[in-house]
C-alpha positions as CSV (number, residue, x, y, z in Angstrom):
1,X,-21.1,-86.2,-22.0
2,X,-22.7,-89.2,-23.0
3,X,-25.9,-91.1,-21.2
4,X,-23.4,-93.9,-21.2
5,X,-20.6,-92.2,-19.5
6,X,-22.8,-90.6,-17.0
7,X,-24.1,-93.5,-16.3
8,X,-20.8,-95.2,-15.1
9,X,-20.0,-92.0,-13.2
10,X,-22.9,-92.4,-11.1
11,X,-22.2,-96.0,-10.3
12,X,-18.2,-95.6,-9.2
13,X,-19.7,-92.6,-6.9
14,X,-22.7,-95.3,-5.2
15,X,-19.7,-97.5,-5.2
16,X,-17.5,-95.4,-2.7
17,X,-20.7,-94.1,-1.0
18,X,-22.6,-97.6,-0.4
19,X,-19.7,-100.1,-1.1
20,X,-17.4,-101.5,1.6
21,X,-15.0,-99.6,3.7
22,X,-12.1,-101.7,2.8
23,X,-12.6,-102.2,-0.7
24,X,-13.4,-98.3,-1.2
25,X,-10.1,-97.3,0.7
26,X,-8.3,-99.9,-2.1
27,X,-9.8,-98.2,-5.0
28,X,-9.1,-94.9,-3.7
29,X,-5.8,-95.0,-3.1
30,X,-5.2,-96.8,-6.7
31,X,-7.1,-93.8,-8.3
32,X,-5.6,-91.2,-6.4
33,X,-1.7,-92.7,-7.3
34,X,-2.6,-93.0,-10.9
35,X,-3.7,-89.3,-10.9
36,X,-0.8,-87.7,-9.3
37,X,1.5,-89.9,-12.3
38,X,-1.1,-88.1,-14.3
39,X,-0.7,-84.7,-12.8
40,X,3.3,-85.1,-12.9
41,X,2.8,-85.8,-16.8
42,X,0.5,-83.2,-17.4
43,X,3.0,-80.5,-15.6
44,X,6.1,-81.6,-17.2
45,X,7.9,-82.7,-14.1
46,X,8.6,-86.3,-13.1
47,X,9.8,-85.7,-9.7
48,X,6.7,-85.9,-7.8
49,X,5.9,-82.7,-6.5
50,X,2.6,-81.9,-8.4
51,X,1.0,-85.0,-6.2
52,X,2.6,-83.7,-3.0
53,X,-0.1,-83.1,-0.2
54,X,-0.2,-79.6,1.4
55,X,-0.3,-79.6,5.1
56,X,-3.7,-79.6,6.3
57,X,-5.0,-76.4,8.9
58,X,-5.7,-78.4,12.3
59,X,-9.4,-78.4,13.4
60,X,-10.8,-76.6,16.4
61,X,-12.3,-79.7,17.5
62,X,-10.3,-81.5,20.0
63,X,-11.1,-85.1,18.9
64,X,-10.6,-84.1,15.2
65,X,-7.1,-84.0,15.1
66,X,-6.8,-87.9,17.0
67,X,-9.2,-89.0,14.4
68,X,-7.0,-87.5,11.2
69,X,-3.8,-89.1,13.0
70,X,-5.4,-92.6,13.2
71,X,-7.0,-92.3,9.6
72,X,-3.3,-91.4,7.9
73,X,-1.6,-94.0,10.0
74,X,-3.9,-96.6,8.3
75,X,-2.2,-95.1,4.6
Protein backbone atom coordinates (compact mmCIF):
# COMPACT_ATOMS: atom_id res chain seq x y z
CA UNK A 1 0.00 0.00 0.00
CA UNK A 2 1.17 3.34 -0.81
CA UNK A 3 2.13 6.36 1.76
CA UNK A 4 -0.47 8.04 -0.24
CA UNK A 5 -3.21 5.65 0.11
CA UNK A 6 -2.59 5.18 3.75
CA UNK A 7 -2.66 8.40 4.18
CA UNK A 8 -6.29 8.94 2.96
CA UNK A 9 -7.23 5.82 5.02
CA UNK A 10 -6.32 7.41 8.03
CA UNK A 11 -8.17 10.62 7.38
CA UNK A 12 -11.86 8.94 6.34
CA UNK A 13 -11.24 6.83 9.76
CA UNK A 14 -10.54 10.59 11.93
CA UNK A 15 -13.44 11.56 9.81
CA UNK A 16 -16.03 9.12 11.26
CA UNK A 17 -14.25 9.12 14.73
CA UNK A 18 -13.93 13.15 15.13
CA UNK A 19 -16.37 14.35 12.47
CA UNK A 20 -20.06 15.11 13.08
CA UNK A 21 -22.77 12.65 14.07
CA UNK A 22 -24.96 13.59 11.20
CA UNK A 23 -22.64 13.84 8.51
CA UNK A 24 -20.84 10.51 9.63
CA UNK A 25 -24.27 8.56 9.66
CA UNK A 26 -24.71 10.12 5.77
CA UNK A 27 -21.44 8.74 4.65
CA UNK A 28 -21.93 5.54 6.31
CA UNK A 29 -24.90 4.55 5.04
CA UNK A 30 -23.68 5.69 1.33
CA UNK A 31 -20.63 3.37 1.82
CA UNK A 32 -22.29 0.62 3.34
CA UNK A 33 -25.10 0.54 0.16
CA UNK A 34 -22.35 0.83 -2.39
CA UNK A 35 -20.70 -2.20 -0.79
CA UNK A 36 -23.48 -4.54 -0.57
CA UNK A 37 -24.09 -3.65 -4.82
CA UNK A 38 -20.54 -4.54 -4.57
CA UNK A 39 -20.85 -7.73 -2.64
CA UNK A 40 -23.97 -8.77 -4.87
CA UNK A 41 -21.56 -8.31 -8.00
CA UNK A 42 -18.79 -9.98 -6.62
CA UNK A 43 -21.12 -13.20 -5.70
CA UNK A 44 -22.88 -13.43 -8.87
CA UNK A 45 -26.38 -12.78 -7.54
CA UNK A 46 -28.31 -9.56 -8.09
CA UNK A 47 -31.05 -10.22 -5.82
CA UNK A 48 -29.76 -8.78 -2.69
CA UNK A 49 -29.11 -11.33 -0.35
CA UNK A 50 -25.28 -11.05 -0.03
CA UNK A 51 -26.05 -7.49 1.75
CA UNK A 52 -28.84 -8.90 3.93
CA UNK A 53 -28.20 -8.24 7.72
CA UNK A 54 -28.17 -11.30 10.06
CA UNK A 55 -30.29 -10.95 13.10
CA UNK A 56 -28.26 -9.67 15.86
CA UNK A 57 -28.00 -11.97 19.42
CA UNK A 58 -29.95 -9.52 22.06
CA UNK A 59 -27.59 -8.10 24.83
CA UNK A 60 -27.81 -9.10 28.49
CA UNK A 61 -27.97 -5.54 29.31
CA UNK A 62 -31.46 -4.30 29.77
CA UNK A 63 -31.08 -0.81 28.40
CA UNK A 64 -29.11 -2.25 25.34
CA UNK A 65 -31.74 -3.55 23.52
CA UNK A 66 -34.00 0.17 23.83
CA UNK A 67 -30.85 1.72 22.66
CA UNK A 68 -30.43 -0.75 19.35
CA UNK A 69 -34.32 -0.14 18.73
CA UNK A 70 -34.02 3.68 18.76
CA UNK A 71 -30.65 3.63 16.75
CA UNK A 72 -32.35 1.36 13.72
CA UNK A 73 -35.48 3.32 13.80
CA UNK A 74 -33.31 6.45 12.89
CA UNK A 75 -32.21 4.07 9.41
Amino acid sequence: MTKGTMADEVSILRFFEDGPIAKAEVVFNIVREKMRERLCERDGNGDGTAGTPTPRKRSARPGADAAREVAEAKN
